[in-house]
C-alpha positions as CSV (number, residue, x, y, z in Angstrom):
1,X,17.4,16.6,44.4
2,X,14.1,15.1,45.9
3,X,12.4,16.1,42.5
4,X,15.2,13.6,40.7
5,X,17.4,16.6,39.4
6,X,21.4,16.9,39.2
7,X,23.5,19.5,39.6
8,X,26.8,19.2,37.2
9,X,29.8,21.1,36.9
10,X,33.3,20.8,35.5
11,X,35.6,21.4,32.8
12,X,36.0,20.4,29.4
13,X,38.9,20.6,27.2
14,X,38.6,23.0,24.0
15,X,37.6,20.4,21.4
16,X,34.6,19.3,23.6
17,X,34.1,22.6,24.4
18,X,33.8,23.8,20.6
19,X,31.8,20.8,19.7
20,X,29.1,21.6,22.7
21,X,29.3,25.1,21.5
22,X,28.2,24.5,17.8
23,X,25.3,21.7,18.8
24,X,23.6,24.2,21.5
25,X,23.8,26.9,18.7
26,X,21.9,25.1,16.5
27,X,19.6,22.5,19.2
28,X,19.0,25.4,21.9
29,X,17.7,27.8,19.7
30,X,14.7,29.4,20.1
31,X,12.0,27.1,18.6
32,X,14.2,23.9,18.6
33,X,13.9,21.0,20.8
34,X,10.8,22.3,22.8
35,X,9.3,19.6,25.0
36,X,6.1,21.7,25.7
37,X,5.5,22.0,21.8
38,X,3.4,18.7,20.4
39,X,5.4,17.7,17.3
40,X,9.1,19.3,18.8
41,X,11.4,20.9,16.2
42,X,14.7,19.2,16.4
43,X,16.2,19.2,12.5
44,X,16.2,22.0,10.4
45,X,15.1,25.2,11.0
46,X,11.2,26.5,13.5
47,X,9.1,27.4,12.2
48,X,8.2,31.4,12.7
49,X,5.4,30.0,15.2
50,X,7.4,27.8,17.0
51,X,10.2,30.6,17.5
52,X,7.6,33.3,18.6
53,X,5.9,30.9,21.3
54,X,9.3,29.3,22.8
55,X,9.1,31.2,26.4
56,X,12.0,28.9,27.8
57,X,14.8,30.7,29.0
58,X,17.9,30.4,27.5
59,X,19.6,27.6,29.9
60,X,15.8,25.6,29.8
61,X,16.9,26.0,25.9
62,X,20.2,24.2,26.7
63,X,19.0,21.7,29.2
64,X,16.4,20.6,26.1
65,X,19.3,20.5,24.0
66,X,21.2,18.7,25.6
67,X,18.4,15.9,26.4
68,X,17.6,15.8,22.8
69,X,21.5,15.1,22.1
70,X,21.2,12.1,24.4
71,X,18.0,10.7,23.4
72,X,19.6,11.4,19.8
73,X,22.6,9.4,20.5
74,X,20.7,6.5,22.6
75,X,18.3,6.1,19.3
């Protein structure tokens, strides 16, 4: 897109798709990985705060996620 975004889609296999399953259940949870929050949550567990003011939806949660996963792995 003009605004530098990519649409993806695809399939993947049922050991990727298990793996991506368990990392967005922990990383896309409300509270984690929150680029609008100043110190992000992205080990462990939110705090109550962090949970209660996460208004992303739940596929912003995932696209966070996944970014985090990347910058993760790139570290």
């Amino acid at each position: 897109g003009l605004d530098g975004t990519s649409k993806i889609a695809g399939y993947l296999d049922a050991e990727t798709t298990a793996v991506l399953a368990a990392i967005t259940a922990k990383l896309a949870a409300p509270g984690m990985c929150n680029r609008a929050d100043e110190h992000p949550c992205v080990a462990g567990t939110p705090s109550a705060e962090a949970i209660a003011a996460d208004t992303r939806s739940a596929a912003q949660r995932t696209h966070d996620a996944v970014l985090a996963m990347g910058r993760a792995l790139l570290a």
